[in-house]
C-alpha positions in Angstrom: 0.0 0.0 0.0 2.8 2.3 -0.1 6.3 3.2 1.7 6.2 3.3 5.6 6.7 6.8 7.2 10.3 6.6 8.4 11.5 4.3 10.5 10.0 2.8 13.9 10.8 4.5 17.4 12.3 2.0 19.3 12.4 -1.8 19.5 8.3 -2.2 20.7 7.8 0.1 17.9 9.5 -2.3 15.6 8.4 -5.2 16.7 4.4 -4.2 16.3 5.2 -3.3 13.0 6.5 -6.7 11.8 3.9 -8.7 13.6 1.4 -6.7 11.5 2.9 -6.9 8.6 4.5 -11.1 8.8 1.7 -12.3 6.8 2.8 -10.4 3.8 6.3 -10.8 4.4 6.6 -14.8 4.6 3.9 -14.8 1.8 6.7 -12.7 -0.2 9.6 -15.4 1.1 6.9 -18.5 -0.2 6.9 -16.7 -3.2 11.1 -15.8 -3.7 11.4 -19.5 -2.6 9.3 -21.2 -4.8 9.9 -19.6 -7.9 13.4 -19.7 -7.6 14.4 -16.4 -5.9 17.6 -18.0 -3.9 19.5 -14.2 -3.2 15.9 -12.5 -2.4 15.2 -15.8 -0.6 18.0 -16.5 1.6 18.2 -12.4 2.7 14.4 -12.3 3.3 14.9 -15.2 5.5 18.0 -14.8 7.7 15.7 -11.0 8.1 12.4 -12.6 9.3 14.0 -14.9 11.5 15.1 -13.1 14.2 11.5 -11.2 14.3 9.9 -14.0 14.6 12.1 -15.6 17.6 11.6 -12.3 19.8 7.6 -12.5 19.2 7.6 -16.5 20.2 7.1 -17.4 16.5 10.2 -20.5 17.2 8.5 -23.3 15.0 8.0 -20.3 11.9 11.5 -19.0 12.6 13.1 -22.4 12.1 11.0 -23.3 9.0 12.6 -19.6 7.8 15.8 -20.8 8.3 15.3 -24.0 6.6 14.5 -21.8 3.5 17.4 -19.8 4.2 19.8 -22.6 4.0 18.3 -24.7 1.3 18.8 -21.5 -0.6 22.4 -20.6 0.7 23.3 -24.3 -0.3 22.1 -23.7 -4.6 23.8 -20.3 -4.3 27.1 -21.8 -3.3 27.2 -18.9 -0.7 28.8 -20.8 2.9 28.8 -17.7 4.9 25.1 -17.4 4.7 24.6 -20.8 4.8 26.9 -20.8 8.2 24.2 -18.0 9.4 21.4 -19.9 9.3 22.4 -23.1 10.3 23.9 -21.9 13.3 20.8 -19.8 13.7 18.6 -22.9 12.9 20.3 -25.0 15.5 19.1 -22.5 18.3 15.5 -22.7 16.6 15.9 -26.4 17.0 17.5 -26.4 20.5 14.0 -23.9 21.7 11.7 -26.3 20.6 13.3 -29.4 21.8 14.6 -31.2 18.5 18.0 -32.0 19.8 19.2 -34.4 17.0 18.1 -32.1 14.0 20.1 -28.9 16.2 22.6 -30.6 17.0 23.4 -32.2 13.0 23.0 -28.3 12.5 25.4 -26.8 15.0 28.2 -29.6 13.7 27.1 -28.4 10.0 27.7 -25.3 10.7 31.1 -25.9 12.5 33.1 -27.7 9.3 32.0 -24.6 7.1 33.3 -22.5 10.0 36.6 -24.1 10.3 36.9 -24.4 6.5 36.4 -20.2 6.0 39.2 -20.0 9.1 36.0 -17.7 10.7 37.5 -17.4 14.7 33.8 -15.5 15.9 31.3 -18.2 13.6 33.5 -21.1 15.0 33.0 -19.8 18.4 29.5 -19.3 17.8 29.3 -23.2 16.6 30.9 -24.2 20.2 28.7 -22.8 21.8 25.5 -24.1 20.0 27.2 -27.4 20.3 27.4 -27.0 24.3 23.9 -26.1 24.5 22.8 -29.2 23.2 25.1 -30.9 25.5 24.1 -29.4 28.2 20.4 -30.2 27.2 21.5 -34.2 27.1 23.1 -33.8 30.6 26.9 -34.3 29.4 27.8 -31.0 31.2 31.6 -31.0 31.6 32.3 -31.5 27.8 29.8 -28.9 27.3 31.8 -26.7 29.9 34.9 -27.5 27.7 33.1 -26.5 24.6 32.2 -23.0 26.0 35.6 -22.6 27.2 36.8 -23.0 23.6 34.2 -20.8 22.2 34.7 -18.1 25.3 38.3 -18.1 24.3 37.4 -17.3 20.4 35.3 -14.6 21.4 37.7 -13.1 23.3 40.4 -14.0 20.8 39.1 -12.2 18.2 37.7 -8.7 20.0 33.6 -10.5 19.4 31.4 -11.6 21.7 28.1 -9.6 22.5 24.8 -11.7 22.2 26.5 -14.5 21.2 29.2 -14.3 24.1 26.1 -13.5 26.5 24.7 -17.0 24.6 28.1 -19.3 25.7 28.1 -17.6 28.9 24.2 -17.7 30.2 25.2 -21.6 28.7 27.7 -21.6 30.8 26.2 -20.4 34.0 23.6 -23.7 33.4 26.3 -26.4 33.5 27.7 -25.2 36.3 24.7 -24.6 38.4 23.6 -28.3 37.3 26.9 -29.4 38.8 26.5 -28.0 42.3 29.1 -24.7 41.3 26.4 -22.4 42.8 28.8 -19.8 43.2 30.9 -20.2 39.9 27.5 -19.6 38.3 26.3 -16.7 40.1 29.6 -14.8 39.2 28.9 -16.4 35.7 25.4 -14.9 35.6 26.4 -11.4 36.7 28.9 -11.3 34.2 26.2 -11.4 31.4 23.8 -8.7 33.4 26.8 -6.1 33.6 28.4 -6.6 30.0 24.6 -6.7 28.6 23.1 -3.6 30.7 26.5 -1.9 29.4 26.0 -2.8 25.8 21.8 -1.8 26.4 21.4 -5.3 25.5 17.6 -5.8 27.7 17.6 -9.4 26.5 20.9 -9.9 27.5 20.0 -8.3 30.8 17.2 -10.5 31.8 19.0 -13.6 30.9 21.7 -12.5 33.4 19.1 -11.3 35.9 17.3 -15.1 35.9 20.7 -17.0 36.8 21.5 -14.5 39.0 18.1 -15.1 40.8 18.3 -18.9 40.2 21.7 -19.1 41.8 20.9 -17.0 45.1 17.5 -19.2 45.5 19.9 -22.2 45.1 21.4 -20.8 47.7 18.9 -20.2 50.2 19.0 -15.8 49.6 15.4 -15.7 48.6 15.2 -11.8 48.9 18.2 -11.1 47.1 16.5 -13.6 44.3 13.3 -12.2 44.3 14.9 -8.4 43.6 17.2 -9.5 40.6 13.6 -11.1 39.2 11.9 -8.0 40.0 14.4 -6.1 37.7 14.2 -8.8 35.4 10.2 -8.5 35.0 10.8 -4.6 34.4 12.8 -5.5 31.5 11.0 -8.0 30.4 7.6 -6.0 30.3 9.4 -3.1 28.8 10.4 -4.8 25.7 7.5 -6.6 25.1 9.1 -10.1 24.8 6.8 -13.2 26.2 9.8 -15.5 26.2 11.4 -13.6 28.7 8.7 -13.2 30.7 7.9 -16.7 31.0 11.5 -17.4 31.8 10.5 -14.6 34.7 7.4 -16.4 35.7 9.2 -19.8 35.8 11.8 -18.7 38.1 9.1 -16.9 40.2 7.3 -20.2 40.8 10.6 -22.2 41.9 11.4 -19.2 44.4 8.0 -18.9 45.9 8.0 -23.0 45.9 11.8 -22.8 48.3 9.7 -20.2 50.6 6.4 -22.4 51.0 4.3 -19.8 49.3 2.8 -22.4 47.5 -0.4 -20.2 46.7 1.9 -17.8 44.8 4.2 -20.1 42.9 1.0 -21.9 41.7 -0.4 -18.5 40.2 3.3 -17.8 38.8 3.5 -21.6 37.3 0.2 -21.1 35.9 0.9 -17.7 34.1 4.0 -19.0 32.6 2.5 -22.0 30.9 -0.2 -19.6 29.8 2.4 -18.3 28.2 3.9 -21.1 26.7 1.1 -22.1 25.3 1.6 -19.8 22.3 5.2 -19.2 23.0 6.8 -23.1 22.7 9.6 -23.7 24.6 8.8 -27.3 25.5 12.1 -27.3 27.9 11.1 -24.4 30.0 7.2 -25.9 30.1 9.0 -28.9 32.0 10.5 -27.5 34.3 7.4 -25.2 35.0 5.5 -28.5 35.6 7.6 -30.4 38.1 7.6 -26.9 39.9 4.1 -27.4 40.1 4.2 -30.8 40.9 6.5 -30.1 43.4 4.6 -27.7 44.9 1.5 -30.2 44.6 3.0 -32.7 46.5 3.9 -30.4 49.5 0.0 -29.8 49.6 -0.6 -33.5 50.1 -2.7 -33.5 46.3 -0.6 -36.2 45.0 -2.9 -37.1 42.3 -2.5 -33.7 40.5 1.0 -34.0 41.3 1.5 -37.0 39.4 0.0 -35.1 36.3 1.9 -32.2 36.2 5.2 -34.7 36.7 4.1 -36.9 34.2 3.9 -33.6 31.4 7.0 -33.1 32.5 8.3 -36.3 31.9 6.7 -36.4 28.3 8.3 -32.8 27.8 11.9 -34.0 28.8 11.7 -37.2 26.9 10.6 -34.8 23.8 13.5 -32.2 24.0 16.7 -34.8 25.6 16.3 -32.7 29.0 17.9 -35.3 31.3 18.2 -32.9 34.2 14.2 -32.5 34.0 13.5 -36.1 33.0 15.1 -37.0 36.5 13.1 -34.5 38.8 9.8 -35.9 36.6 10.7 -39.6 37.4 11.2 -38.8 41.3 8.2 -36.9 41.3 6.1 -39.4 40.0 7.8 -41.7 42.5 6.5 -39.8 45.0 3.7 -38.7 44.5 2.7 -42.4 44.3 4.5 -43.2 47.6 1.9 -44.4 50.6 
C-alpha cells in the first residue's frame, strides 16, 4: 500500500510493526522460494527470523531458516549458509529437537573451520554445548564454552552471542553444584549486557542470578534481581522472557512455602507457553508445580503435572528434567 513513514521508534515500535505486517512478508519469502528467488530468498529469511524468535514465533523462525539454507546451499554462498544453520540450531534447541540442532550446529562448524571464521567457529561451540548441556553431558559442554569463550575473546567478538556461551555456561555449572561459579557467571552477562543496552541480555543475566541466590537459600536477594528482570521483560515486550521470569518466580515462591503464589506464577508461565513453545522451559514449569502439589498432600495432580514433565523432557533430551519428573512421579505415588 505504499512506503512506511520513516523508521519505527524504538524496539516495541518495531516489533508491532513486523507482527502486522509477517503475513505479507513470509507470503513474499513463499513466493522468492518457490519460484526460484535463492538471493531474495536466503536475505528475506536470515531477516524474518530473528522477528519472529523475539515474538515467540520458534516453529515459523526455524522453518525460515530451513528456507534460508536450502537457498544458501544452490547459491554456493557458505557464509550465509553458516548464518542460518547456526541460527537454525538455536531454533531447534527452543523447541526441543536435539538431533536435527545438533546435526545443525556440527554443520555449521566444518563450514566454519573451513572459512578459518574465529567468531562463527565460536559461535558453533557454543551451540554445540547447548545441546550438551540439554543431554546432561555437562563438563564436555563446559569444555566446549571454554573454547568458544576463548574465540570470542580471541578475536575482540562476543556480545549476544558471548552472553549466549556464557548464560550456557552459568547452566552447567549450576547443574553441577558450582552455585557460586555460576552466580559470578550470571552477573557477568547482566553487567556486560546492561552496558551494551542489551535488555535481553540483561534478563538472561538477571534469571541466573536469581536462580543461583534461590539455590542458595538468599530468597530476597532472588526475588529483587527477578523483580528487575520483569521490568525489562515487560518493557520490551518479549513473552519468552517473561515466562522465563514467571518460571523462576514459581521455583522461588515453591523454596519459601508460598505455595499459593508459585501456583499462580507456574500457571501464568504456561499460559504463556502455550503460544510461545519452549517445550524445555514448560518442564521445568511442571515439576515446579508438581513439586509444589506434593507439599499440599494432592498427590494425584502431582502426578500429572510430573508426568507432562516427563513427556516434555523425553521430547527435548532434557535429562536434568526427566530425572526431577521420574522422582516426582515416584512420589507422588508413595503411601
Amino acid at each position: 500500500a505504499g512506503a512506511a513513514d520513516g523508521a519505527p521508534a524504538d524496539e516495541p515500535a518495531a516489533l508491532a510493526w513486523f507482527q502486522a505486517e509477517r503475513p505479507g512478508l513470509l507470503a513474499a519469502l513463499v513466493h522468492a522460494d518457490e519460484h526460484g528467488l535463492d538471493h531474495h530468498a536466503v536475505r528475506l529469511a536470515l531477516a524474518l527470523a530473528p522477528c519472529l524468535r523475539l515474538r515467540g514465533h520458534t516453529e515459523d523462525e526455524r522453518q525460515v531458516l530451513g528456507v534460508a539454507a536450502a537457498a544458501a546451499r544452490r547459491l554456493g554462498d557458505d557464509e550465509r549458509l553458516l548464518t542460518a544453520l547456526t541460527a537454525l540450531a538455536t531454533s531447534c534447541w527452543h523447541l526441543g529437537r536435539v538431533a536435527e540442532g545438533l546435526e545443525s550446529a556440527q554443520q555449521a562448524l566444518v563450514i566454519a573451520e573451513e572459512l578459518d571464521d574465529g567468531p562463527g567457529t565460536a559461535l558453533c561451540l557454543s551451540r554445540i554445548s547447548m545441546f550438551y548441556t540439554t543431554l546432561g553431558r555437562y563438563e564436555e559442554a563446559i569444555d566446549f564454552l571454554h573454547r568458544a569463550l576463548a574465540l570470542f575473546s580471541g578475536t575482540g567478538t562476543g556480545g549476544e552471542e558471548g552472553t549466549t556461551a556464557l548464560a550456557c555456561l552459568g547452566t552447567a555449572q549450576s547443574a553441577l553444584g558450582r552455585h557460586a561459579e555460576a552466580l559470578q557467571t550470571s552477573r557477568l552477562i547482566t553487567l556486560g549486557s546492561r552496558t551494551a543496552g542489551d535488555a535481553h541480555g540483561e534478563i538472561t543475566g538477571l534469571t541466573g542470578e536469581a536462580a543461583s541466590h534461590a539455590a542458595a537459600g538468599v530468597f530476597d536477594t532472588a526475588l529483587r534481581r527477578l523483580a528487575e528482570a520483569s521490568a525489562l521483560a515487560h518493557r520490551i515486550v518479549t513473552p519468552h522472557g517473561q515466562a522465563v521470569v514467571l518460571a523462576r518466580y514459581a521455583d522461588v515462591y515453591r523454596r519459601q512455602g508460598r505455595h499459593a503464589e508459585a501456583l499462580r506464577a507456574g500457571h501464568a508461565a504456561l499460559g504463556l507457553l502455550r503460544t510461545v513453545r519452549r517445550p524445555a522451559l514448560a518442564a521445568t514449569v511442571h515439576n515446579v508445580l508438581g513439586a509444589v502439589h506434593r507439599a499440599r498432600g494432592d498427590l494425584d495432580l502431582a502426578r500429572r503435572h510430573h508426568q507432562q514433565a516427563r513427556r516434555l523432557a523425553r521430547y527435548t533430551g532434557l535429562r536434568s528434567e526427566l530425572v526431577l519428573a521420574l522422582d516426582g512421579i515416584a512420589k507422588s505415588r508413595a503411601p
